[in-house]
C-alpha atoms as an extended CHARMM CRD file, in Angstrom:
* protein
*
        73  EXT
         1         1  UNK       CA           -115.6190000000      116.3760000000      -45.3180000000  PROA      1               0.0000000000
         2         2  UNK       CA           -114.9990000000      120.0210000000      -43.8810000000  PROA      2               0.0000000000
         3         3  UNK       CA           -116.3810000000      118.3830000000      -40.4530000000  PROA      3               0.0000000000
         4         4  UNK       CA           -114.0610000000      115.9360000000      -40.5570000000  PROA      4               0.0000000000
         5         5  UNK       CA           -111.2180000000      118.5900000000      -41.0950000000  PROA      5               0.0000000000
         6         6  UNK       CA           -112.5630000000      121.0180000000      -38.4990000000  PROA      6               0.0000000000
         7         7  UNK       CA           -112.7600000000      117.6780000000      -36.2490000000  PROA      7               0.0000000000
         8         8  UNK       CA           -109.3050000000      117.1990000000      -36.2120000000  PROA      8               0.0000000000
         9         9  UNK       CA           -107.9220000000      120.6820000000      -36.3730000000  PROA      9               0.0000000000
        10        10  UNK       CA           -109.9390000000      120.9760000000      -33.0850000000  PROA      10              0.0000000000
        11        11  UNK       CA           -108.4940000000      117.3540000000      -31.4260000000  PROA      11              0.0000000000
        12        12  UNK       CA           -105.6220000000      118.9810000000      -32.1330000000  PROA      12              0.0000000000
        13        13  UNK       CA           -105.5140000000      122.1600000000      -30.3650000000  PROA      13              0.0000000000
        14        14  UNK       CA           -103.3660000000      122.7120000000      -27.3960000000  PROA      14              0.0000000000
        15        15  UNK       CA           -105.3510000000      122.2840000000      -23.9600000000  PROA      15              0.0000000000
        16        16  UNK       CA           -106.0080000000      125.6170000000      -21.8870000000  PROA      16              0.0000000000
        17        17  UNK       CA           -103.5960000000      124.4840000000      -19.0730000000  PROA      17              0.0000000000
        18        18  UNK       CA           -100.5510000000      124.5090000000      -21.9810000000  PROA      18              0.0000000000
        19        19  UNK       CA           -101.5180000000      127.5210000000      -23.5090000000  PROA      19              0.0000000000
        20        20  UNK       CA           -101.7870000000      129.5920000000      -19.8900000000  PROA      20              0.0000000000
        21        21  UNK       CA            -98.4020000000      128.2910000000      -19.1240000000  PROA      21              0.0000000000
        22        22  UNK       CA            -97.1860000000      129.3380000000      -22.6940000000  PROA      22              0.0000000000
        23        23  UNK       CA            -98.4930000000      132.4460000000      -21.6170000000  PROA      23              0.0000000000
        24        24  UNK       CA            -97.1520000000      133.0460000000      -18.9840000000  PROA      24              0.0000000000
        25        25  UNK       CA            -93.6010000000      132.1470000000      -19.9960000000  PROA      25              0.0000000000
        26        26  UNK       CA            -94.2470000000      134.8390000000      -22.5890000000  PROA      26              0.0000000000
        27        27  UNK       CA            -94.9040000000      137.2110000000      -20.2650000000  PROA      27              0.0000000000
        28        28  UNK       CA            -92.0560000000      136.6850000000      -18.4950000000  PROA      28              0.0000000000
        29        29  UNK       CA            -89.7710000000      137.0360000000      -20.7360000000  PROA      29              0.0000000000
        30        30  UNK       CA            -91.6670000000      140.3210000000      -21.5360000000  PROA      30              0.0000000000
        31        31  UNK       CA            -90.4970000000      141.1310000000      -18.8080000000  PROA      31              0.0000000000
        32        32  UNK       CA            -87.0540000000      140.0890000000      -18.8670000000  PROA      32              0.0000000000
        33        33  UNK       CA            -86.9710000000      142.1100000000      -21.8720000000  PROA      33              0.0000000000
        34        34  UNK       CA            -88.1920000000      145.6430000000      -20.6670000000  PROA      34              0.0000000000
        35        35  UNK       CA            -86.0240000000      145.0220000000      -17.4060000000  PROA      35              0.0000000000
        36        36  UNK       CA            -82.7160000000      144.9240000000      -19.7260000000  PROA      36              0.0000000000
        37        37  UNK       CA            -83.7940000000      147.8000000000      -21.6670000000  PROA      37              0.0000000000
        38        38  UNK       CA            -85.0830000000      149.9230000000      -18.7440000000  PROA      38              0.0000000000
        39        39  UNK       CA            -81.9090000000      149.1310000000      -17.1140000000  PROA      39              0.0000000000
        40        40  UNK       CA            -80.3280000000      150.0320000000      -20.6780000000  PROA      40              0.0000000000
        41        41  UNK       CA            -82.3420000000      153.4540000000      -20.3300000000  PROA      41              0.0000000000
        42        42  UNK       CA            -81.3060000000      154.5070000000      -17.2100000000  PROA      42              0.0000000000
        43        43  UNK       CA            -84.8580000000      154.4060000000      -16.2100000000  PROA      43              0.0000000000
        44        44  UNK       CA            -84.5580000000      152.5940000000      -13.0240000000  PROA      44              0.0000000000
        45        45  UNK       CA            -88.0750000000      153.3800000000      -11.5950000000  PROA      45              0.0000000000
        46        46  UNK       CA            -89.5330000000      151.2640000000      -14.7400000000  PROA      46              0.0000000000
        47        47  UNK       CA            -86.4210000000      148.5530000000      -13.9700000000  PROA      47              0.0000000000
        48        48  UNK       CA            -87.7120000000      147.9940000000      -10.4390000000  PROA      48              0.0000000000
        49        49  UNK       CA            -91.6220000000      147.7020000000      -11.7400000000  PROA      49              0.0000000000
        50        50  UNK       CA            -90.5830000000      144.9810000000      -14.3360000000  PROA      50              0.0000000000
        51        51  UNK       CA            -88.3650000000      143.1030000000      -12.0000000000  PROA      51              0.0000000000
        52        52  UNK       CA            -91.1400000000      143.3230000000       -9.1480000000  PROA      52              0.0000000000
        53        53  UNK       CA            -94.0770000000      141.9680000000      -12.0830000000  PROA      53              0.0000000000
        54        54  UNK       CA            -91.1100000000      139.6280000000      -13.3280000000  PROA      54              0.0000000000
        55        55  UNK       CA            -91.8710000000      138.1290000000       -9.9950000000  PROA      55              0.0000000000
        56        56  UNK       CA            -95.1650000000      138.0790000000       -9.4510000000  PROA      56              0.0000000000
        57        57  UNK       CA            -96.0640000000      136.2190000000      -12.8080000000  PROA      57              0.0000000000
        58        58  UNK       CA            -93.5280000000      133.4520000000      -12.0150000000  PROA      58              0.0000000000
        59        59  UNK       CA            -94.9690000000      133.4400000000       -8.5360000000  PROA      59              0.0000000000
        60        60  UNK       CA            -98.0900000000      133.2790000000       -9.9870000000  PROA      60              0.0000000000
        61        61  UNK       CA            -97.3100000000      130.4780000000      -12.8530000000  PROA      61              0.0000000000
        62        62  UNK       CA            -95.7480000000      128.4650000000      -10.0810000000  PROA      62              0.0000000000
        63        63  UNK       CA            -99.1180000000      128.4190000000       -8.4160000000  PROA      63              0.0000000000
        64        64  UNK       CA           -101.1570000000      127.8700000000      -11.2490000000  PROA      64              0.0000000000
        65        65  UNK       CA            -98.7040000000      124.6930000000      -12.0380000000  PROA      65              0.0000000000
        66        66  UNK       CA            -99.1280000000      123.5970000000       -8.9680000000  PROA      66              0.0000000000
        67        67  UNK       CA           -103.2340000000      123.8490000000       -8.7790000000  PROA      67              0.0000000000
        68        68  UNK       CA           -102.6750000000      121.9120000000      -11.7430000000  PROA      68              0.0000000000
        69        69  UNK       CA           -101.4120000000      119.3540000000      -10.9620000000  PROA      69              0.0000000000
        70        70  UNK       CA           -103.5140000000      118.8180000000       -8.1700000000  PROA      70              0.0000000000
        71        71  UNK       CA           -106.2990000000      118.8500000000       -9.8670000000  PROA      71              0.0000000000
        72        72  UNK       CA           -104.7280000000      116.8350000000      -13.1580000000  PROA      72              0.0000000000
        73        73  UNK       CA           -105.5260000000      119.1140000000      -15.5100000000  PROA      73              0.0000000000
């Protein structure tokens, strides 16, 4: 019975492709976030960090989205 339970908790379990992109939408708006309160702050050395790493993880999701694909993951 408790193998039939963990079975299907398991079958249900979001694949690593959705949870990386989960992740990284998280992180993004991370950043989002500490670029309005930076900004907020006056603390515009830490506003131009999160804006630049804003960047690179949607540059980054956009190419793990697009590896993918290719390789139907």
């Amino acid at each position: 019975m408790i193998m039939i339970m963990m079975m299907e908790v398991i079958r249900n379990m979001p694949s690593l492709k959705h949870f990386h992109i989960l992740f990284v939408l998280v992180s993004m708006s991370l950043c989002v976030f500490l670029a309005f309160w930076t900004f907020n702050h006056n603390l515009m050395q830490y506003f131009y960090l999160s804006i630049i790493l804003l960047l690179a993880v949607g540059f980054y999701g956009f190419k793990f989205y697009g590896k993918a694909q290719k390789l139907s993951l």
